[in-house]
C-alpha positions in Angstrom: -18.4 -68.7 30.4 -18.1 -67.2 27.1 -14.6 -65.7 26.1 -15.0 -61.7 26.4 -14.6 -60.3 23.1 -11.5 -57.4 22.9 -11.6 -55.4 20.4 -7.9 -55.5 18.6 -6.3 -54.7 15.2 -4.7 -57.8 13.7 -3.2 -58.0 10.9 -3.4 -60.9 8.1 -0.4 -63.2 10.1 -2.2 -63.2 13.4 -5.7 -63.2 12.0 -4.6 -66.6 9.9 -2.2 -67.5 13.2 -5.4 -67.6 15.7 -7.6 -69.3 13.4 -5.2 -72.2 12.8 -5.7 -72.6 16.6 -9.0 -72.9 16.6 -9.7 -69.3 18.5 -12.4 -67.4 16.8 -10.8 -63.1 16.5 -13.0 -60.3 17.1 -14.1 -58.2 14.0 -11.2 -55.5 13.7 -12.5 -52.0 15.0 -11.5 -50.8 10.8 -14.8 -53.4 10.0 -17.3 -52.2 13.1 -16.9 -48.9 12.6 -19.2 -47.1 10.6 -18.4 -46.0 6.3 -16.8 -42.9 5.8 -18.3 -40.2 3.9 -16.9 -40.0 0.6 -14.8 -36.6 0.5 -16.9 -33.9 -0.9 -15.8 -33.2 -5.1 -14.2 -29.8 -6.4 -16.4 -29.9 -9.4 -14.9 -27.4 -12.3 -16.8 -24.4 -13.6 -19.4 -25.1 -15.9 -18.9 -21.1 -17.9 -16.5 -18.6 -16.8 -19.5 -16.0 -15.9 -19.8 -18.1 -12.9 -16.4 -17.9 -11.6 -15.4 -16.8 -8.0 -12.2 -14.6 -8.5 -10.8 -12.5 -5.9 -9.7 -9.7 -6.6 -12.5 -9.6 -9.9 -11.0 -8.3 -13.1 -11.5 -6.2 -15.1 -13.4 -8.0 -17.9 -14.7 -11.8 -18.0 -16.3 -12.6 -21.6 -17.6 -16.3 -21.8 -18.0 -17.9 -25.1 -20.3 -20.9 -26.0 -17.4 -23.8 -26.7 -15.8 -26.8 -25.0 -13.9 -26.1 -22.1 -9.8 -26.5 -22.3 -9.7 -30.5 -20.4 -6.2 -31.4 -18.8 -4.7 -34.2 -19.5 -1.7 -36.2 -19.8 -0.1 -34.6 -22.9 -0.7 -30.9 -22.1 2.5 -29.1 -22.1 3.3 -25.6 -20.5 4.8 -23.7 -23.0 7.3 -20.6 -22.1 8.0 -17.8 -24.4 9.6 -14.8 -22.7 12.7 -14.4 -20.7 13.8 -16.6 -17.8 11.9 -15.5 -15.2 9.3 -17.0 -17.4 10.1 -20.2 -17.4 10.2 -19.9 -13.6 6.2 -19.1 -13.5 5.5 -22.0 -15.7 7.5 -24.2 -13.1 5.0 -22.7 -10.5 2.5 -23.4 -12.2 3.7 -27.0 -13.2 4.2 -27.9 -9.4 1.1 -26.7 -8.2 -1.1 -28.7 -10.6 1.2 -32.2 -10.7 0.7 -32.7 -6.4 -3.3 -33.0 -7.1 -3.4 -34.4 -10.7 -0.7 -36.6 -11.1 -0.2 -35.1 -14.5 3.3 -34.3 -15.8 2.6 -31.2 -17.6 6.2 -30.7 -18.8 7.2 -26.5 -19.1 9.3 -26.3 -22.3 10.6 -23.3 -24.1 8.8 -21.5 -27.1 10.7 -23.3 -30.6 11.5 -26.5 -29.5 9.0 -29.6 -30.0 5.3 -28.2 -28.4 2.9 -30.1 -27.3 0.0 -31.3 -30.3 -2.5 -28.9 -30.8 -5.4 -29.1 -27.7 -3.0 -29.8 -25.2 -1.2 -26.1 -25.0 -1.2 -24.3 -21.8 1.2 -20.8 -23.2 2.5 -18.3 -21.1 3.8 -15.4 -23.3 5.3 -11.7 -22.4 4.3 -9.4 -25.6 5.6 -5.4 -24.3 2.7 -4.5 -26.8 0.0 -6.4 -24.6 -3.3 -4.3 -23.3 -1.8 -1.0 -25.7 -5.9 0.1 -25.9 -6.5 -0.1 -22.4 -6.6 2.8 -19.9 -4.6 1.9 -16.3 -3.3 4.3 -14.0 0.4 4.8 -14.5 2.7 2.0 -14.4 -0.5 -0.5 -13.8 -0.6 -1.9 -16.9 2.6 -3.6 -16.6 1.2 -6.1 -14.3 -1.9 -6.5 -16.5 -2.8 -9.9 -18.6 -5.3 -11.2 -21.1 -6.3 -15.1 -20.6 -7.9 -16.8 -23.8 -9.3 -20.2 -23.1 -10.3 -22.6 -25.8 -10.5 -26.3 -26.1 -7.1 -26.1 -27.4 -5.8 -23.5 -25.6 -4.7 -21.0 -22.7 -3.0 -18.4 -23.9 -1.7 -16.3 -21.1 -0.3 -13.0 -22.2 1.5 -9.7 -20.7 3.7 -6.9 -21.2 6.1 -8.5 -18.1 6.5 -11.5 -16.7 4.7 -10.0 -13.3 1.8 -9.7 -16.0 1.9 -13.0 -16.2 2.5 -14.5 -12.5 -0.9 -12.7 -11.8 -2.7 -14.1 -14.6 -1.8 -17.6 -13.0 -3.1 -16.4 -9.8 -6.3 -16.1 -11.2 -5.7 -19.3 -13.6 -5.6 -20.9 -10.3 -9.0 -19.9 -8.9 -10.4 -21.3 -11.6 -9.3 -24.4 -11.3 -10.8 -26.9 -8.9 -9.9 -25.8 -5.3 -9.0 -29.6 -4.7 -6.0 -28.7 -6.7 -4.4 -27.0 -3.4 -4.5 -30.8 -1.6 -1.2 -32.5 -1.6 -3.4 -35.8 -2.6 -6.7 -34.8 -3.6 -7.3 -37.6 -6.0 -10.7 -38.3 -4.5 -11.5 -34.3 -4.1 -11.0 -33.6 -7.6 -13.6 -34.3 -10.7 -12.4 -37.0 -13.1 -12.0 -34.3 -15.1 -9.6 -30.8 -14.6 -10.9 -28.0 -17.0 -11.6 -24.4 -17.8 -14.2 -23.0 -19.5 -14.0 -21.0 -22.6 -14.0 -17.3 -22.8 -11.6 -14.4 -22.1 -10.2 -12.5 -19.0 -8.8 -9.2 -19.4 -7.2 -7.6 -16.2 -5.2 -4.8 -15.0 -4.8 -3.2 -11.4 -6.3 0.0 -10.2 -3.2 0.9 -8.0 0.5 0.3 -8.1 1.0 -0.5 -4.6 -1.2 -3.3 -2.9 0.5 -4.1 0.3 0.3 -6.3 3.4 2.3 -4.7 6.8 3.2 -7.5 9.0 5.0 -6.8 12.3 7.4 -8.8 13.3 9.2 -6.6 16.2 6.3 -6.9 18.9 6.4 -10.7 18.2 8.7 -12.2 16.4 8.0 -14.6 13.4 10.1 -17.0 11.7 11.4 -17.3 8.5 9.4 -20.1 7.2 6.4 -18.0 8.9 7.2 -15.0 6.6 7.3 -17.2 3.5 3.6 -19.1 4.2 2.4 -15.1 4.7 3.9 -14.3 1.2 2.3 -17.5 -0.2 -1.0 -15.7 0.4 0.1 -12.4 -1.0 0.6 -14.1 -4.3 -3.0 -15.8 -4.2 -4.7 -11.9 -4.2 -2.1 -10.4 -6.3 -0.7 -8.4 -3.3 2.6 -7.0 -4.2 4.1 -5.2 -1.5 5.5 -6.9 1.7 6.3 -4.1 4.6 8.3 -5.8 6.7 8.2 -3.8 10.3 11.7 -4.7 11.4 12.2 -2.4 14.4 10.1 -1.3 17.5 10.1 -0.6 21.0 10.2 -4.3 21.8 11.9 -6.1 19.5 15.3 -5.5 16.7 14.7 -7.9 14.0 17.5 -7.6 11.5 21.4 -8.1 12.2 23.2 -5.1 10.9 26.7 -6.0 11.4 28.1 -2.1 12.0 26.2 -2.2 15.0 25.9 -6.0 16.9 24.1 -5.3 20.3 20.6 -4.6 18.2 19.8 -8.3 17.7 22.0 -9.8 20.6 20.2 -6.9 23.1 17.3 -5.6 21.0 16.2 -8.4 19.5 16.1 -10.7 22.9 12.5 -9.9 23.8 8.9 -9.4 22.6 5.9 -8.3 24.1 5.3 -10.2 27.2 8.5 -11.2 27.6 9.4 -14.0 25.7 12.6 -14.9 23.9 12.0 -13.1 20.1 14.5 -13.2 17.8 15.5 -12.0 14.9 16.7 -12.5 11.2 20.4 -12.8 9.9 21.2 -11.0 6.7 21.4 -14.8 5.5 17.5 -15.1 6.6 16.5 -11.4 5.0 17.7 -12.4 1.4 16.3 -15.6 1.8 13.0 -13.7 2.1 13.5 -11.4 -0.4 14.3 -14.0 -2.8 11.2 -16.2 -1.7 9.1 -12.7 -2.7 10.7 -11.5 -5.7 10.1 -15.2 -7.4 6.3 -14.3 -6.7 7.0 -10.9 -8.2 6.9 -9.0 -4.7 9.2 -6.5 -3.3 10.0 -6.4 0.6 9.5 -3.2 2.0 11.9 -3.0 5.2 11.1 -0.6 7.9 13.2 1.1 10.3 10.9 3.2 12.7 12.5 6.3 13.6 12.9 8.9 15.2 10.1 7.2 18.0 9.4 3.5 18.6 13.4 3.2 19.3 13.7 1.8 22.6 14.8 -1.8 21.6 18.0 -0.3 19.9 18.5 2.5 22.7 18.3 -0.7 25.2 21.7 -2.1 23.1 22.8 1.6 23.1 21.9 3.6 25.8 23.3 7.0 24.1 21.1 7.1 21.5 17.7 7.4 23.8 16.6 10.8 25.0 13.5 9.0 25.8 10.6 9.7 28.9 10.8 6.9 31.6 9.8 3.7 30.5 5.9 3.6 31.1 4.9 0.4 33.6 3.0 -2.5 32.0 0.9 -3.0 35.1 0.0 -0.3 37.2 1.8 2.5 39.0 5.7 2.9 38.3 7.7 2.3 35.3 9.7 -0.7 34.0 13.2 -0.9 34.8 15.3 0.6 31.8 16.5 -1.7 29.0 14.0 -4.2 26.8 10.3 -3.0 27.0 7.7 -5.8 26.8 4.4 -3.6 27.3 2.5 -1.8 24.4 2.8 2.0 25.1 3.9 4.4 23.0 4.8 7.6 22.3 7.7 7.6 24.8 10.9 6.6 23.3 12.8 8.9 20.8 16.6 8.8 19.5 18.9 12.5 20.1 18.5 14.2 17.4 21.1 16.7 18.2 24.2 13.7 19.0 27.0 12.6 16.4 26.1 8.8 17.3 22.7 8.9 16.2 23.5 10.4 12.9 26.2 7.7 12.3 23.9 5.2 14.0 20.7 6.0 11.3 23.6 5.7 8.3 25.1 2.5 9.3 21.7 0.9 9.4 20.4 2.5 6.6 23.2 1.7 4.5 23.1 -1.6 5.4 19.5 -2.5 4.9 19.6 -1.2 1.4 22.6 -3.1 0.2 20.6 -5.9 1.2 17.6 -5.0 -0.2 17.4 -5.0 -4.2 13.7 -3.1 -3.9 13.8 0.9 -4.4 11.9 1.9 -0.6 13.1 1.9 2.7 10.6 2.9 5.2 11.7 5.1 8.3 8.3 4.8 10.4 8.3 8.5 11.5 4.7 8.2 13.8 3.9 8.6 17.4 7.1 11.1 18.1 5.6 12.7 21.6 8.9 13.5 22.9 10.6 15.7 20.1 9.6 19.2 19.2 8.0 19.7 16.2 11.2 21.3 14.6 13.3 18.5 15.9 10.6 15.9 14.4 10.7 17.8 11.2 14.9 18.3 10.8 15.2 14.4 11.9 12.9 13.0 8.9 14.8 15.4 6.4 18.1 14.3 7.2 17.4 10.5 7.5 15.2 11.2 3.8 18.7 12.7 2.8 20.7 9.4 3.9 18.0 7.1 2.2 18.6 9.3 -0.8 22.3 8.6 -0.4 21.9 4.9 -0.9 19.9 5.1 -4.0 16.6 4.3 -2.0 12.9 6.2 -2.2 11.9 7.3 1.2 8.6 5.9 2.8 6.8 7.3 6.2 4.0 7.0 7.9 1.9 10.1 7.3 3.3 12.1 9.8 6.2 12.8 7.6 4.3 15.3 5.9 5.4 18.1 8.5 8.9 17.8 7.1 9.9 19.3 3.8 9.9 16.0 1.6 11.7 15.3 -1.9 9.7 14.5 -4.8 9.3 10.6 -4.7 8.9 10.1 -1.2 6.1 8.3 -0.2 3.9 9.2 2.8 1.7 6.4 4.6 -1.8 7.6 5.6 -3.3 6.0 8.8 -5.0 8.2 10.9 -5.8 11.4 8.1 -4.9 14.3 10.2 -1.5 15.4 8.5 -1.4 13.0 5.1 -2.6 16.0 3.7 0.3 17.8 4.0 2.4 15.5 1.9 0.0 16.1 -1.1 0.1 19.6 -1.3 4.1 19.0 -1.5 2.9 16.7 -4.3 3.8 13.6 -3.2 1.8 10.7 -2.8 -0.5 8.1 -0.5 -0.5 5.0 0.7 -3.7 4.4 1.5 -3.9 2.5 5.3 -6.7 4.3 7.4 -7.0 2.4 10.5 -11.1 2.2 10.7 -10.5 0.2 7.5 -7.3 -1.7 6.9 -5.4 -2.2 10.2 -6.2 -5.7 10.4 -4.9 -6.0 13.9 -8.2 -4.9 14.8 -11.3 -6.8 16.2 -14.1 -8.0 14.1 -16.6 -7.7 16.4 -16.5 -7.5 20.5 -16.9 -11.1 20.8 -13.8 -12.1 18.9 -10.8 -13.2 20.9 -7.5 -11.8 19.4 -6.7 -8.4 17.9 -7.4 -4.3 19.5 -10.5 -2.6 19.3 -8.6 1.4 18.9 -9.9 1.8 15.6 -12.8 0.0 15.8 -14.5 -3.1 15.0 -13.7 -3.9 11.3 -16.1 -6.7 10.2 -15.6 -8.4 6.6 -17.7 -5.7 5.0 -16.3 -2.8 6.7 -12.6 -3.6 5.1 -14.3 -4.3 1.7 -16.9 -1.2 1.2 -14.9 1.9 0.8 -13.3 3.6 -2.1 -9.8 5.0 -1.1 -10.0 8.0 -3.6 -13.0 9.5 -2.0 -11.9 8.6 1.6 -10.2 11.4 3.0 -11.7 15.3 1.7 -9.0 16.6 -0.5 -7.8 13.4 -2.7 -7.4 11.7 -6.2 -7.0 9.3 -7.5 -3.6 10.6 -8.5 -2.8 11.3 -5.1 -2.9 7.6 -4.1 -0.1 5.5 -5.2 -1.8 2.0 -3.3 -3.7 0.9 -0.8 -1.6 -0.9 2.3 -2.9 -3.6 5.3 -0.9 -3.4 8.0 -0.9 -6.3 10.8 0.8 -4.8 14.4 1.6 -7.7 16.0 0.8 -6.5 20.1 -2.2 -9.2 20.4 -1.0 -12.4 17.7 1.8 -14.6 19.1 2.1 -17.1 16.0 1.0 -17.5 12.5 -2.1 -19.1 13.1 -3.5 -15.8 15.4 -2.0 -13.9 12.2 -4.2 -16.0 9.5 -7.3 -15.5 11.7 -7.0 -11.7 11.7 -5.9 -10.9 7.7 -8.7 -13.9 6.7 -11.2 -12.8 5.0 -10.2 -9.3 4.9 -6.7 -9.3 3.2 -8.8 -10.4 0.3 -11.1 -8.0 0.6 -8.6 -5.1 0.8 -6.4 -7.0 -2.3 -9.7 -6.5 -4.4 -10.3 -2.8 -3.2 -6.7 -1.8 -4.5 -6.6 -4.1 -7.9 -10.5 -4.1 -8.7 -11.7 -0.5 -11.0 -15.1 0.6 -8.7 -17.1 -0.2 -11.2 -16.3 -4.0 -10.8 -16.4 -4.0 -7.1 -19.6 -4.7 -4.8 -20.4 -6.1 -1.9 -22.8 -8.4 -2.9 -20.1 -9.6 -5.4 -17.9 -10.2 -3.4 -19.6 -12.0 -0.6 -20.7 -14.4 -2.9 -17.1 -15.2 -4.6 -15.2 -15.1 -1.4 -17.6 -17.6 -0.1 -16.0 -20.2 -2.3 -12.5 -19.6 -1.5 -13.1 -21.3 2.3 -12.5 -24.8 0.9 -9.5 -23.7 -0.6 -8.1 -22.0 2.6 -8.8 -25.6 4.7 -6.8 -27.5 1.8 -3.8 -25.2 2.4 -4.4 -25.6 6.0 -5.2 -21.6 6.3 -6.8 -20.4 9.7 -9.5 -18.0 9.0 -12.6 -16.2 10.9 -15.8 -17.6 9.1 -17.8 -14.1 9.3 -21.4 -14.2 9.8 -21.4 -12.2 6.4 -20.8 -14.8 4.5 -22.8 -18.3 3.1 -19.1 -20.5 3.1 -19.3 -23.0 1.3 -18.6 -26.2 2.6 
C-alpha cells in the first residue's frame, strides 16, 4: 500500500534530512500552488495634460521636453524659513519608503545637488503678484516648473508650498503610497515637463468630524488629517461637546470628561482627550498647515456636561431612545435633539461658559472657537439671542473669532464672526450684519448622509447625497441672496450618530471629501463633472495602498 502523500512545508534541513533516509517528501504546497500574478505597475504620466489632480488647478501648461527622472543623486533643496525645511522632510519620507532613494533635503547655499538632479522648494512673498484670488487666497497659492533638470516649487508661504507637494504627489506614481512597492512602481519615477499654476477659490475648506456621539482616538484623528492634507483641506472642526459625549479635559471643571465623557451613543464606554492629546493634534495639523477648529456647542446639545453638573441644565425631560417614556436623567445615548439647553439667566453657567472657553483657547494657537449655537428648542428667542452675544463677548475676551452655526445670525454679531450655513433659513441674517458664510448645506456636504437607500451606514435627513450630488453645485449661487464675498469657505461636516470607527468614517467622506475639497479650491471654470469623474477614478489605487476604506460609486470607472 502506497504511503499517502501529506502535504507539509519543509524546509531545506528536513527536506535534505528525509532524503538521506531514503523517504521520498511531498512537493511543498509553495511549489503546487499555482504563479501569482505579478502586481499590477504605477506607470508615470507620459505629459502633464493627462494628469488626474484633485482638487484641479488652476492652470496645467505641458511642454514638449524630457520628463524630470528621479534618481539617486537628486537632492531636495530648501530655501525659505524653517518650516520649510520641514515640507522637504515630508516630502523626502514619503518618496524614500517606495523608491529606496536617499533624496537628501539640504538648505539653499550649501553644496546642491549637480544640475538635473534638483528637486527646490522656494517661498518668494512676490510669487503669483499678476494673479487675481479672493482675499487672503493667494497665500496658499504655488507655481510648479518641471524640467528635465528641475522642479521648482514656489510660493508666497510655506502653506504655498505644502500644497504644491500635495499635488507633486498626485503626480507621481500612486505606488509611491506602498510601504514596499518595489514591484508596483515603473523602473523609472518621473514627472513630465510643463507648469502648474494654482491658487484656491476660498479661504476656508473644512472637514467637521464628530467625535462626541462616538468617540475617536488620537491616532484616529491624525489618519483623518492625513487625508485633509492629500485635497488641500485646511480646516479641521473638531466637534468636541454634545448631548452624549464631553471630549476635552478642561481642568477648571473635572466631572465633564470623568461624567460627560463616559458614554456615547449606544452606550459604550467613549472617552475623551487630555489637554496632552489636544496639542498633540494640533501640532500633527499645523505641520500639514491646518488649523483645528474646536467646538463647544452651546447653549443646546449640553446634556453631557449638565449630566457632570446638574445646575447648569434647564433642559425638557430626557426623550426615550425606544418607545414610550424617557431615559433616566444623567448621560444620554439616543440621538434626539432639540431638548437640552444650559440657564441662561444663572451665575454658574456664565462662569461655567468662561472657564471652558478660556481654557480651550489657551490651548488652541488657531484664531476660531466655535460655540455650536443650533437646535436651541427650549430657550426663547430673546434668551437664544442674549446667550450667543455674551458667550461671542467671552470669545472675544480671549483673543478668539467667534464661529456658529447659522442660527447665530438672530443675535447681534461683531464684525468677524463667522456664521455656519446648514439648513439656509436664517444664514441670511448674518450677511445683512455683514459677516460671513461657511458654506455646509446639508443636501450637499453633510457627509453623514446616505449615498443611496441601499447603502448601510450614515442618515438619510437630508437626503441621499451620491458622488455627483456633493460635487455639482456652486456655493456662491446656492442660497438666493449671496456672493461670492459673502462666503468665506465651504465646510464637510461628519456627525458621528451612525459611524462607530474610522473605517465607517472613511466609507462615508470617500469619494465625496474630494469632491467637496475641489468645489472650495477649484475657480468654476475649471470644475466639471465629467472632469472630475475621470480624475478621481485614478485616485482608488492610491486609497487601497494607504489602506483607505471607500464606497466605489456606480459613477465612477475605478481604475483598478
Amino acid at each position: 500500500m502506497p504511503t499517502p502523500r501529506i502535504a507539509l512545508r519543509v524546509g531545506r534541513r528536513v527536506w535534505s534530512a528525509l532524503a538521506l533516509l531514503g523517504v521520498a517528501p511531498v512537493t511543498p504546497l509553495l511549489a503546487q500552488s499555482a504563479p501569482v500574478a505579478a502586481p499590477v505597475v504605477s506607470a508615470p504620466l507620459t505629459t502633464l495634460d493627462a494628469h488626474r489632480v484633485v482638487p484641479v488647478p488652476t492652470s496645467v501648461v505641458a511642454v514638449t521636453g524630457a520628463p524630470f527622472v528621479f534618481s539617486a543623486s537628486t537632492a531636495i533643496v530648501a530655501d525659505g524659513p524653517a518650516d520649510v525645511m520641514q515640507t522637504g522632510e515630508f516630502l523626502a519620507r514619503m518618496l524614500r519608503k517606495s523608491t529606496a532613494l536617499r533624496l537628501p533635503v539640504r538648505r539653499a547655499g550649501r553644496a546642491m545637488a549637480a544640475p538635473g538632479n534638483v528637486l527646490l522648494l522656494r517661498v518668494d512673498t512676490s510669487a503669483l503678484a499678476n494673479v487675481a484670488t479672493a482675499p487672503g487666497t493667494r497665500n496658499e497659492g504655488y507655481t510648479l516648473d518641471i524640467t528635465a533638470d528641475t522642479i521648482r516649487l514656489v510660493a508666497r508661504t510655506s502653506a504655498g508650498l505644502f500644497w504644491g507637494v500635495a499635488t507633486l504627489r498626485q503626480l507621481l506614481p500612486w505606488g509611491i503610497e506602498a510601504e514596499h512597492s518595489a514591484l508596483r512602481l515603473a523602473p523609472t519615477v518621473s514627472v513630465p515637463s510643463g507648469r502648474i499654476t494654482d491658487v484656491p477659490r476660498f479661504a476656508w475648506r473644512g472637514s467637521m468630524l464628530d467625535v462626541a456621539r462616538h468617540f475617536f482616538t488620537v491616532d484616529e484623528v491624525m489618519q483623518h488629517i492625513d487625508l485633509m492634507a492629500l485635497y488641500k483641506l485646511n480646516r479641521l472642526h473638531l466637534h468636541l461637546a454634545d448631548d452624549q459625549g464631553w471630549r476635552i479635559v478642561i481642568a477648571s471643571w473635572p466631572k465633564l470628561t470623568q461624567v460627560g465623557g463616559s458614554t456615547e451613543v449606544g452606550g459604550a464606554s467613549g472617552g475623551f482627550y487630555t489637554k496632552a492629546d489636544y496639542t498633540d493634534i494640533v501640532r500633527y495639523a499645523a505641520a500639514r498647515h491646518i488649523v483645528v477648529v474646536p467646538e463647544i456647542d452651546m447653549p443646546g446639545h449640553t446634556n453631557a456636561a449638565i449630566a457632570a453638573y446638574p445646575r447648569l441644565g434647564c433642559s425638557r425631560p430626557t426623550p426615550s431612545i425606544f418607545g414610550e417614556g424617557t431615559q433616566p436623567a444623567g448621560v444620554y445615548t439616543g440621538i434626539r435633539v432639540g431638548w437640552s439647553a444650559l440657564c441662561p439667566d444663572k451665575a454658574i453657567t456664565w462662569r461655567f461658559v468662561n472657564d471652558v472657553v478660556r481654557e480651550i483657547a489657551a490651548m488652541t494657537p488657531g484664531a476660531y472657537v466655535h460655540i455650536g449655537g443650533d437646535e436651541v428648542e427650549v430657550l426663547s428667542h430673546k434668551q437664544y439671542a442674549r446667550f450667543v452675544e455674551r458667550a461671542q463677548a467671552i470669545v472675544a475676551k480671549y483673543g478668539k473669532t467667534m464661529v456658529g452655526w447659522e442660527e447665530v445670525g438672530k443675535a447681534t454679531l461683531r464684525p468677524g464672526s463667522i456664521a455656519q450655513l446648514w439648513r439656509s433659513d436664517t444664514a441670511l441674517l448674518a450677511v445683512k450684519q455683514g459677516n460671513q458664510l461657511i458654506m455646509s448645506p446639508g443636501p450637499r456636504t453633510y457627509l453623514d448622509m446616505k449615498y443611496t437607500p441601499t447603502t448601510e451606514v450614515g442618515l438619510r435627513w437630508a437626503g441621499y447625497i451620491e458622488l455627483q450630488t456633493a460635487y455639482d453645485w456652486d456655493p456662491a449661487t446656492y442660497s438666493p441672496g449671496l456672493t461670492e464675498s459673502s462666503i468665506l469657505g465651504v465646510e464637510a461636516p461628519l456627525w458621528s450618530e451612525t459611524i462607530k470607527n474610522l473605517n465607517a468614517a472613511q466609507y462615508l467622506l470617500m469619494p465625496r471629501l474630494p469632491a467637496l475639497a475641489e468645489v472650495g479650491w477649484s475657480a468654476t471654470a475649471q470644475r466639471s463633472w465629467e472632469g472630475f469623474r475621470t480624475r478621481i477614478a485614478a485616485h482608488a489605487p492610491r486609497w487601497r495602498l494607504l489602506g483607505i476604506n471607500y464606497y466605489p460609486s456606480p459613477q465612477v470607472a475605478w481604475e483598478r
